[in-house]
VEXGUTOR-151707 format. One record per atom (N, C-alpha, C): x, y, z. Coordinates in steps of 0.2 Angstrom, whole numbers, plus 5000, padded with zeros to 4 digits. Example, Ala and Ser with C-alpha at 12.3 -4.5 7.8 and 13.67 -1.06 7.14 Angstrom:
<sites>
506649725039506249785039506649845039506449895035506849955036506450005039
</sites>
This chain:
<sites>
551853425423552253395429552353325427551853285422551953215422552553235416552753275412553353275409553853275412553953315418554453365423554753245424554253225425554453155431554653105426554553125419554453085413555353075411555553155413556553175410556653125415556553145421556753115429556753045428556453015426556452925427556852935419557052965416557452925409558052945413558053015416558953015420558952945424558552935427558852865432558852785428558652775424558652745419559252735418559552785415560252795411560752775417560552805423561052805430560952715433560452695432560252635435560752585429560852585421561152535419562052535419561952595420562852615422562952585426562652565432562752555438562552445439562252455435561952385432561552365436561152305431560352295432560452225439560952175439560952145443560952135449561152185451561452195458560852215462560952155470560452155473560152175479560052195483559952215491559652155494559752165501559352125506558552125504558452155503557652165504557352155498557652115492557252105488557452155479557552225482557452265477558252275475558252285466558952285466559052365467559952355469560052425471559952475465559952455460559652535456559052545456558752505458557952545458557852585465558452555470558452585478558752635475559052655473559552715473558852765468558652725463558252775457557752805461557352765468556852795471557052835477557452835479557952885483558152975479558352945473558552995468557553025468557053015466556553035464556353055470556353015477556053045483556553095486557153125482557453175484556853255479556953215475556653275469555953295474555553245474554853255478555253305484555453285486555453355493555853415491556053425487556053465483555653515480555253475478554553505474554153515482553853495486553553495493553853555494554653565495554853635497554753705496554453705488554253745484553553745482553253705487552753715487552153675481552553635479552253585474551853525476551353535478551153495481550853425478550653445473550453395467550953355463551653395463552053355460552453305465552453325472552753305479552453225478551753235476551253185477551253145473551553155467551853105460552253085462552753105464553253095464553553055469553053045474553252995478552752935477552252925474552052865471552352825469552752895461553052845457553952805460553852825467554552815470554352745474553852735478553552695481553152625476553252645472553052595467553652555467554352585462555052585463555352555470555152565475555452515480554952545486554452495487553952495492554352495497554952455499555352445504555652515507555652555506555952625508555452645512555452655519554952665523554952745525555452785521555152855521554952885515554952845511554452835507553752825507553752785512553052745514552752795520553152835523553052875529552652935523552852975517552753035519551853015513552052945510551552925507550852935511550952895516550652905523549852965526550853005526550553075528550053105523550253115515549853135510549053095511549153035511548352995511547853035518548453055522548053115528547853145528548053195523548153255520547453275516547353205513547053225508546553265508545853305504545353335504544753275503544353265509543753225510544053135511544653135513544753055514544353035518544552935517544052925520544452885527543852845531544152815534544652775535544452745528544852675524545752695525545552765521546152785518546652815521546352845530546752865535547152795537546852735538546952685544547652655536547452665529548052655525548652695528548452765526548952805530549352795535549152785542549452765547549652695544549452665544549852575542550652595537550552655534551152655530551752705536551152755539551852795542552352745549551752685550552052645554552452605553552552585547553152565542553752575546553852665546554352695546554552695552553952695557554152695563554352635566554052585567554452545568555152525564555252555559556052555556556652595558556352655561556552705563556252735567556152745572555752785579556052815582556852825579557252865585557052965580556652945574556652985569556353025572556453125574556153165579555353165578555353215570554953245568554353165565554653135561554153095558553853035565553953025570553752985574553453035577553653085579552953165583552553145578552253155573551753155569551653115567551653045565551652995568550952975573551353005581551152975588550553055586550453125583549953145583549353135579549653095574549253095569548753025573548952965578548652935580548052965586548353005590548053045592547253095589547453105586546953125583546453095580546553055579546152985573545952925578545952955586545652895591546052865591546552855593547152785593547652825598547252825604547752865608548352825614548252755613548752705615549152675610549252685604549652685601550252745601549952805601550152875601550552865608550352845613550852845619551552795618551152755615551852705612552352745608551952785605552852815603553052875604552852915609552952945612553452905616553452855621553852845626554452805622554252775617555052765611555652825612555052875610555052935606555652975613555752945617555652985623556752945626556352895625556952845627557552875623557452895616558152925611558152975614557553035617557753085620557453115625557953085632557553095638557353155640557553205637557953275642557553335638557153315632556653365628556153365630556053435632555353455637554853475633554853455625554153465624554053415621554253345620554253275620553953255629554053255634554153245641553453295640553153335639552453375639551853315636552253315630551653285625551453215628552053175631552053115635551653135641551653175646551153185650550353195648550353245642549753255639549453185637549753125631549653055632549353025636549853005642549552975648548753015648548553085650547953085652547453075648547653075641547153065634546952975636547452935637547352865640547052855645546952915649546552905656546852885660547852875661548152875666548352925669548052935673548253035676548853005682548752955685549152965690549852945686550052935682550452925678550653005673550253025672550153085669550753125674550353145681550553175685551153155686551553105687552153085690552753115682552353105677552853135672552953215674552353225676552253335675552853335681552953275687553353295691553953295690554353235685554953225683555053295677554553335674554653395670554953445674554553455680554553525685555353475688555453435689556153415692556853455687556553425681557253435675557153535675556453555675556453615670556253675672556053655680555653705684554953695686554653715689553853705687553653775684553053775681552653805679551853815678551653865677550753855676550553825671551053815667550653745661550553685664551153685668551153605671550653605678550453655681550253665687549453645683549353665676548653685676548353595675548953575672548853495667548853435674549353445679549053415684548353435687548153505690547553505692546853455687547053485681546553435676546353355678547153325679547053275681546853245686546853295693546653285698545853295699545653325696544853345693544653265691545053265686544553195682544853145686545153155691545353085696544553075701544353155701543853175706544453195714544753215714545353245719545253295721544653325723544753405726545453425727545553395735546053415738546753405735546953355730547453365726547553435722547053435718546953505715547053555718546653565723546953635729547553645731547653575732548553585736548953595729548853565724549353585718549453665714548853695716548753765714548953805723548853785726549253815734549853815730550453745731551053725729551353815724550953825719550953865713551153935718550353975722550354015723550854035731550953975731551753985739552354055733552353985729552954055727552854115723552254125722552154205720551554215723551454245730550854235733550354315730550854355727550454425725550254405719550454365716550154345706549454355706549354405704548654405701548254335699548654325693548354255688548454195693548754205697548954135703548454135709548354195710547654195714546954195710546654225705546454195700546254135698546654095697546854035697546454005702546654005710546353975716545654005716545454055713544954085714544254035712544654035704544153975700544253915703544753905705544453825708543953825714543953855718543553865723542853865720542753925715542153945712541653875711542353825704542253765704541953715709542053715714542153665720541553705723541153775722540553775726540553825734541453845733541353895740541653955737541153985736540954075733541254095738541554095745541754115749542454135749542654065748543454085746543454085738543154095736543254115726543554195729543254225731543054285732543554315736543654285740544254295744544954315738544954265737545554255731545454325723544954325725544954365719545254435721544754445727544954505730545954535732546054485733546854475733547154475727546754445721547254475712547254525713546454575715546554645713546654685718546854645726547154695730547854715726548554645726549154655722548754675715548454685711548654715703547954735702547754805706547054845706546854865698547254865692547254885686547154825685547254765682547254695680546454715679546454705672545654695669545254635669545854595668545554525669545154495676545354525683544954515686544154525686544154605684543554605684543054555679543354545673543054485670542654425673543154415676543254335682542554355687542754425689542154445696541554465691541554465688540854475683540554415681540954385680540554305678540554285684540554285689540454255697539754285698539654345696539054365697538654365693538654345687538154325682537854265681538454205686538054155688537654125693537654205698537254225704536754255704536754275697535954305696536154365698536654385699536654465702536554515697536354545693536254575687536754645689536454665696536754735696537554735699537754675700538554685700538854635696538554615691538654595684539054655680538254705678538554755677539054805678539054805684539654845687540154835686540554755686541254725683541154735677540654755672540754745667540954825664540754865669541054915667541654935669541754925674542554935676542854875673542854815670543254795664543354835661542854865655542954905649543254985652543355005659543655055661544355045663544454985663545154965665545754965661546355025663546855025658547254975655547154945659547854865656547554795653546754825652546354775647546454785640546554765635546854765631546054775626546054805621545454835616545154765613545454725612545254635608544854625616544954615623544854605627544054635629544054695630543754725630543154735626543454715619542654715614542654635615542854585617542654515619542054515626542354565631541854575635541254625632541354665629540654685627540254635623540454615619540054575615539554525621540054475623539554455628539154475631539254535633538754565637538154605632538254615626537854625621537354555620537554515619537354445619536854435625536954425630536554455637535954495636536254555635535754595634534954585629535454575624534754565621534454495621534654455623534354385625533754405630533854465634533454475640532954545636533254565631532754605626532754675632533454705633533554745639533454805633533054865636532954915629533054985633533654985637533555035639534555045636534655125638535355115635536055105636536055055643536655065643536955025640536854985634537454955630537555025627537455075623537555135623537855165626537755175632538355205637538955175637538855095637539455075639539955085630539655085625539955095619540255165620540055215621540255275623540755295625540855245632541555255638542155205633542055175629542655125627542655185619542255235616542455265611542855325613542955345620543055405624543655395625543755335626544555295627544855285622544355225617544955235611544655255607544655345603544255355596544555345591544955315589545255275585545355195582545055175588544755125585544255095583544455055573543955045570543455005572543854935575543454875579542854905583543054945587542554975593541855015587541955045583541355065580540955015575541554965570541254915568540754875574541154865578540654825584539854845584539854935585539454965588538854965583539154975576538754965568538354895569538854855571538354785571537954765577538154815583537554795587536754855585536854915581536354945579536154895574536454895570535954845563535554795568535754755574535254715576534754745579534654815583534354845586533954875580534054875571533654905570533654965567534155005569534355055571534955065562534555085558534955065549535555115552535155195552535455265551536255275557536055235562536455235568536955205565536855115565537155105559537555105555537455135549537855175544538255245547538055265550538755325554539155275558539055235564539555205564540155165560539855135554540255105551540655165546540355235547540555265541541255275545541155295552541855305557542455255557542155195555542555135555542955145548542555165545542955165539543255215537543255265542543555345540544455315545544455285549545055255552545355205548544855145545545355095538544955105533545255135528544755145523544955105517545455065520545255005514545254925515544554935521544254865522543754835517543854815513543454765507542554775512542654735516542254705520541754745523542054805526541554865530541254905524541654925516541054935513540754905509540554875507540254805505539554815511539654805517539254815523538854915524539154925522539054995521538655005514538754985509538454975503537654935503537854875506537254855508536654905513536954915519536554955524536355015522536455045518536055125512535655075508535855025505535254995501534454975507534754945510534054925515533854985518534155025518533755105522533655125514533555115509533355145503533755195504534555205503534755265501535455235497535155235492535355235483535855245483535855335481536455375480536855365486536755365491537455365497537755295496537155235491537555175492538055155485537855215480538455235475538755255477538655305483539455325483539755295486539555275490539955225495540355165491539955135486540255075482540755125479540855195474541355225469541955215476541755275482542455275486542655215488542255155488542555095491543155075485542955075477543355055474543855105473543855165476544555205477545055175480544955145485545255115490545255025489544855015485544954945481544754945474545354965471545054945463545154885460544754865457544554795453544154765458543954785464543754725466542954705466542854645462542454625459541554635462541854605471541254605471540854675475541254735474541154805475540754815468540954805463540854825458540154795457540054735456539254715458538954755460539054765468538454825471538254905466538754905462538754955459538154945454538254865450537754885446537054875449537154855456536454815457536154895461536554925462536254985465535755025460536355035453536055065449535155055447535154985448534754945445534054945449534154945455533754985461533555035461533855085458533855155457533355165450533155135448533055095440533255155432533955185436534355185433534655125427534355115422534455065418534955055415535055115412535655135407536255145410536155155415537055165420537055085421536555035425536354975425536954945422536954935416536854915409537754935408537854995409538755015408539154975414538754975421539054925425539154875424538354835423538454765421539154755414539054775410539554795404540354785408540454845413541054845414541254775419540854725422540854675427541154615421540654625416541054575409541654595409541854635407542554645405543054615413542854635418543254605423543254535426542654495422542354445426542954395423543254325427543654275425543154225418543454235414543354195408542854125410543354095413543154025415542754025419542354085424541854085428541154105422540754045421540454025415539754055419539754035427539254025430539254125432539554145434539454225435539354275430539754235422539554275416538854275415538754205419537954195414537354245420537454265425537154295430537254375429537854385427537854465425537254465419537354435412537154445408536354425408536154405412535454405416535254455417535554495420535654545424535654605419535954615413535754655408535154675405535154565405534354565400533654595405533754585410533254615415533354695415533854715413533754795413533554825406533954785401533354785396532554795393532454725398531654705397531354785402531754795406531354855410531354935405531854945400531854985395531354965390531054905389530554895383531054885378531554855379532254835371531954755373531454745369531154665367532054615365532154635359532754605356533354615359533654665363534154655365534054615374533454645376533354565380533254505382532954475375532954425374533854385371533954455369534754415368535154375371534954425376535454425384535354355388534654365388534354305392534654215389534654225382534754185377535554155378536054215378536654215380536854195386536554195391536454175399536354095399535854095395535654005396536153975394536353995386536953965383537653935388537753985391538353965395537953935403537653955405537453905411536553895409536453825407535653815404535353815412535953795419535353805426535353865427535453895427535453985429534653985430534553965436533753985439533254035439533854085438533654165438533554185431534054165428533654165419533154155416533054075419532454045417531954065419531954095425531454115429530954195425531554215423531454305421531454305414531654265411531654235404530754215404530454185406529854135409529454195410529654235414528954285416529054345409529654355408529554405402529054385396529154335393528854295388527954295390527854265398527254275401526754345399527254405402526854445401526854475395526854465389526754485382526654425378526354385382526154335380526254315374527154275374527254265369527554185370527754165365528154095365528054055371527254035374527054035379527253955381527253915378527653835378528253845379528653895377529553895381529353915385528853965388528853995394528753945400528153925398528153845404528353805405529053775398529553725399530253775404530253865402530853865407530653875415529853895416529753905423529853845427529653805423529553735425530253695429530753715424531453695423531753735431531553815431531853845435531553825442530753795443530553755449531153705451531153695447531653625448532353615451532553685448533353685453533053745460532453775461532453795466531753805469531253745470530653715471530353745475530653795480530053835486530253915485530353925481530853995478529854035475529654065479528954095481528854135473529254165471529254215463529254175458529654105458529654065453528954025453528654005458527853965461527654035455527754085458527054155454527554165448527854135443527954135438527754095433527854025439527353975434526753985435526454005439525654035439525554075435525954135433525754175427525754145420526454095420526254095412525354035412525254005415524553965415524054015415524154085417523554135419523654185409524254165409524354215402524254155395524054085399523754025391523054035394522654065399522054075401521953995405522253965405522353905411522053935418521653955421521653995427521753955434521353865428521153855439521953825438522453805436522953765436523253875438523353905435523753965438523553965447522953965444522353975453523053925460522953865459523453815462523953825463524353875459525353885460525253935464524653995459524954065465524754085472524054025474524054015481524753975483524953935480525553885484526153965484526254005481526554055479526554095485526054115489525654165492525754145500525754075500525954035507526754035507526954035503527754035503528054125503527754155502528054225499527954265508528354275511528554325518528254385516528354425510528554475511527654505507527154455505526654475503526754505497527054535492527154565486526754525480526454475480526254455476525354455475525154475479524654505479524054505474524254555472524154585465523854545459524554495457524354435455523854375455523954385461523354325466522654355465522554415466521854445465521754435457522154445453521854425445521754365443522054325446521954255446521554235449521154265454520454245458520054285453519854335451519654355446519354325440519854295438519654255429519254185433519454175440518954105444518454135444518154165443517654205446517354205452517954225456517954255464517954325464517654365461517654445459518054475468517554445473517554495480518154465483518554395482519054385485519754425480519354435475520054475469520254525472519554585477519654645477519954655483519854595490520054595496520954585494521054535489521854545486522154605484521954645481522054695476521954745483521754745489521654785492522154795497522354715499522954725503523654745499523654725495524154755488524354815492523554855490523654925488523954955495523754915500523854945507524854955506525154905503525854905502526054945497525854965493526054995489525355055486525255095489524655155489524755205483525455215480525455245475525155205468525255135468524955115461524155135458524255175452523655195451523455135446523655085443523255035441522954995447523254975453522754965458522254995462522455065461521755115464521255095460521455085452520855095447520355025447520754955451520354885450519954885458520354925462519954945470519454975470519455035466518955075464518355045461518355025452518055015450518054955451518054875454517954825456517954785448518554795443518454765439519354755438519354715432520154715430520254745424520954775425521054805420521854775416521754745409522254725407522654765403523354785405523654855403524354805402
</sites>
């Protein structure tokens, strides 16, 4: 790009002596350098057009440089310092300072004073922002979405009653409507004006007194205002005129859920989801809520099940309605449930990245392997290359402790993985070395792990696996300590790594220093798996009966290990 800008300034160069270097403008700058940044702030929105964002952004520096005085230069300058990724305060309030430039030189300008008068707005500067709005307004009195955002102003300033007298010059030029009906009541709320409010939502519902959403409308304000009497009223009248309208039952179910009515909560919640003219997006936004409800209250009986039922009965082709149904079983629990829902979901879109991916994981947590390989192979029928499918694949194999299939997957992850992703080549090829180390291939795992560090030396997971391999063959036990050490460090409460660096100190015969991490390991560890460990390291302390009380609950977790029956049994250790 800096070449693309580098031709560009020698063409105006050339263009600027032709035209000669003397000749001066008002404002200081001679006109070939007006004309040359004019010529580059054309190229620049050019490149903006096609999406060059970085050159747009060159390109208007080096034109602003060239004639600071060009104020739509200084405007789009402005907007970029706005734009930018993590700016600061500093550099917005520059921003603004430049796009004001422009405004004051030109304010009659549509698009750059709107943005402009928003971008003040949104950066706290909401009297400035009405300032140029009503500039903005005076070149064009009669644009009703100029004459809105001037209304919207006024109340962001806190003038409502000024607010409101604009919504009425709108509704004079353009009609009224419930946009404007809705922005005066607001105001009339935050004036504290009941009765303006009432009467301006009355005004509304005179001319369509059967609108649903207009009686609706009245409904909620009343509700607002504390008389459930006429909320209700009003409601009743949406669905007298428009009986089908799903949305009221919504309305009358939240009336009744802040009444503590549970059983005619309920009941709008089902004739919602039974209502033809509620639309399916709708319909799963009221269930979800009401999902939400339910188990806040730890309600364990079925009718979110029933109610799942009558919306699958209506639509069985909807994937959302069974993915919903998938995610409310996984929180109940419920894996197997779960998994046939989501497999529905995905027999209707079978090429959501995302539901298998969620499908591949849900068979892995119910331990079912092969269903989560196959679910990973047909995922990538339906998405080939895609990366992070292909992962699952190897990680399933690897759980399966299928090693050698492991090993071809991680393999084929290399070949797919981005060159420049230094930090995911190093994670796969961990990944290898671990299956490796599990085959008993000393050198080719140690390779791997070697090649992992090389490209990322943080790689936590290497050092970490790297550190216990070494550990328990007690070898090269000084790099073992410097990597367990290392991997503490980028991840300090990380419970396997605590019982990593405890092992390589129990494998130098350091005991009471192991003693100290794998208790701190054993406070930190949720899942108890460490155990085992802990008991032989109380063991060489010579805590024989706290070893076995370890070794015991171990076994309770894992009852087929017969080296732990053998240290339960005979109350000794066995080094294998």
């Amino acid at each position: 790009m800096k070449r693309h800008i580098a031709i560009i300034v020698i063409v105006l160069l050339a263009l600027s002596a032709v035209a000669g270097k003397t000749e001066t403008g008002n404002n200081g700058v001679s006109l070939a350098d007006q004309r040359k940044a004019e010529y580059i702030f054309m190229e620049a929105q050019i490149q903006k057009n096609k999406g060059n964002y970085d050159a747009f952004h060159d390109l208007l520096e080096h034109a602003h440089k060239i004639d600071s005085t060009n104020t739509a230069v200084s405007f789009y300058m402005g907007m970029c310092m706005l734009r930018m990724n993590n700016t600061t305060k500093e550099r917005c309030e520059q921003g603004l300072a430049l796009m004001k430039e422009h405004f004051d030189a030109q304010p009659e300008d549509l698009y750059e004073t709107t943005f402009y008068s928003d971008a003040n707005m949104q950066l706290g500067n909401p009297e400035e922002a009405l300032r140029a709005l009503k500039v903005l307004n005076e070149y064009n009195p009669n644009k009703l979405e100029l004459q809105v955002r001037l209304a919207e102003a006024y109340a962001r300033t806190g003038d409502y009653v000024q607010s409101n007298v604009t919504y009425d010059s709108i509704a004079t030029l353009f009609g009224n409507a419930i946009q404007l009906t809705a922005g005066k009541i607001n105001n009339y709320q935050a004036l504290q004006d009941s009765a303006g409010a009432l009467n301006e939502m009355r005004r509304l519902l005179n001319k369509a007194p059967k609108n649903a959403d207009y009686n609706i409308g009245m409904s909620n304000l009343f509700q607002q205002y504390g008389n459930t009497d006429s909320a209700f009223y009003y409601l009743d009248r949406a669905q007298e005129y428009e009986p089908n309208y799903g949305y009221t039952y919504l309305v009358r179910a939240d009336y009744y859920k802040q009444a503590g009515d549970s059983a005619g909560y309920e009941q709008q919640i089902y004739n919602a989801l039974t209502a033809e003219q509620l639309d399916v997006d709708s319909k799963l936004s009221v269930l979800l809520d009401y999902i939400r409800h339910q188990l806040a209250i730890e309600d364990t009986t079925q009718r979110i099940n029933n109610l799942f039922t009558v919306l699958i009965q209506q639509h069985p082709h909807e994937a959302k309605i069974h993915q919903l149904y998938s995610e409310y079983l996984y929180a109940r629990k419920d894996l197997k449930g779960a998994i046939e829902q989501l497999g529905y979901s995905l027999d209707v879109n079978p090429t959501d990245a995302d539901g298998w991916r969620n499908m591949v994981i849900l068979n892995m947590m119910d331990d079912n392997y092969d269903d989560a390989i196959k679910a990973s192979e047909k995922a990538l029928e339906f998405n080939p290359g895609n990366f992070e499918l292909m992962r699952y694949v190897a990680g399933c194999y690897h759980q399966m402790k299928k090693y050698d299939k492991a090993i071809e997957a991680y393999k084929d992850l290399m070949k797919a993985v981005d060159t420049t992703d230094v930090v995911t080549m190093s994670e796969i090829l961990t990944g290898i070395g671990d299956a490796y180390s599990e085959l008993g291939d000393s050198i080719s795992c140690m390779a791997h792990y070697e090649l992992a560090l090389q490209l990322d030396p943080e790689n936590s997971g290497a050092l970490n696996n790297y550190a216990y391999y070494l550990a328990q063959r007690g070898k090269d036990l000084d790099n073992a300590e410097a990597m367990a050490a290392l991997a503490l460090k980028y991840d300090p409460d990380n419970a396997n790594f605590i019982d990593t660096y405890a092992w390589v100190f129990f494998a130098k015969k350091d005991y009471q220093k192991a003693l100290i991490y794998i208790q701190n390991a054993v406070e930190k560890d949720e899942d108890n798996h460490l155990l085992e460990h802990y008991g032989d390291i109380l063991w060489f302390n010579d805590e024989q009966e706290a070893a076995v009380e370890q070794w015991t609950k171990a076994l309770e977790q894992d009852p087929d290990n017969e080296l732990l029956q053998r240290k339960v049994k005979d109350k000794t250790y066995y080094e294998e």
